[in-house]
N, C-alpha and C positions, 0 to 999 in steps of 0.2 A: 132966205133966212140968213140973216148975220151970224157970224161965230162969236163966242163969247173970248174971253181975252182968255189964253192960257188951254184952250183946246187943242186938240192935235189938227186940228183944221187952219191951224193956223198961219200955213206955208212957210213951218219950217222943216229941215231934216230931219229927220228918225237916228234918235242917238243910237246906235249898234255898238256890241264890244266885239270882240277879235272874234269870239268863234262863231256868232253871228252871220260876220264882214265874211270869212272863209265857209260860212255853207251857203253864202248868196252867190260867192265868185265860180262855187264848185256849181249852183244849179247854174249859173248863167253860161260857163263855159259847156256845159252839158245841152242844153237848150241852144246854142249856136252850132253844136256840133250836130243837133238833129234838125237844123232847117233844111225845108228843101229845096231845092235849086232854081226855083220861082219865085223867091225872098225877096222881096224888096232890097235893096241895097244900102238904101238907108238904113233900112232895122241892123242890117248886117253889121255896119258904122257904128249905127247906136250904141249897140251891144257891146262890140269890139270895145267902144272909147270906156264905156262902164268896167267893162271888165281890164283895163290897161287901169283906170283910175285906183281900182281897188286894187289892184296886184301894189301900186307905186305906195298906195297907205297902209299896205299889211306891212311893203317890204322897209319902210317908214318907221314901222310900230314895233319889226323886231330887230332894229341896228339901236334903240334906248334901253 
């Protein structure tokens, strides 16, 4: 099934405002804190690089 123009299917980002961005950074940092020690390493990366990107666009968003 094709998407129609203007859907959220559209592979773009999800526009978030700040306090959104900081309760996704607080589950994520939450959620890496309770992996367990059989984690892929990858996910562990993943995670980490999500959670550095958002820390850099909060800390971004309160130096304007």
């Amino acid at each position: 099934m094709r998407a129609i123009a203007g859907q959220m299917s559209d592979n773009r980002p999800i526009q978030r405002n700040r306090e959104q961005k900081q309760r996704q950074l607080r589950e994520l940092k939450e959620t890496l804190a309770g992996m367990k020690s059989h984690t892929s390493p990858s996910l562990r990366a993943s995670l980490t690089s999500k959670i550095a990107a958002l820390e850099a666009e909060l800390g971004g968003t309160k130096a304007r």
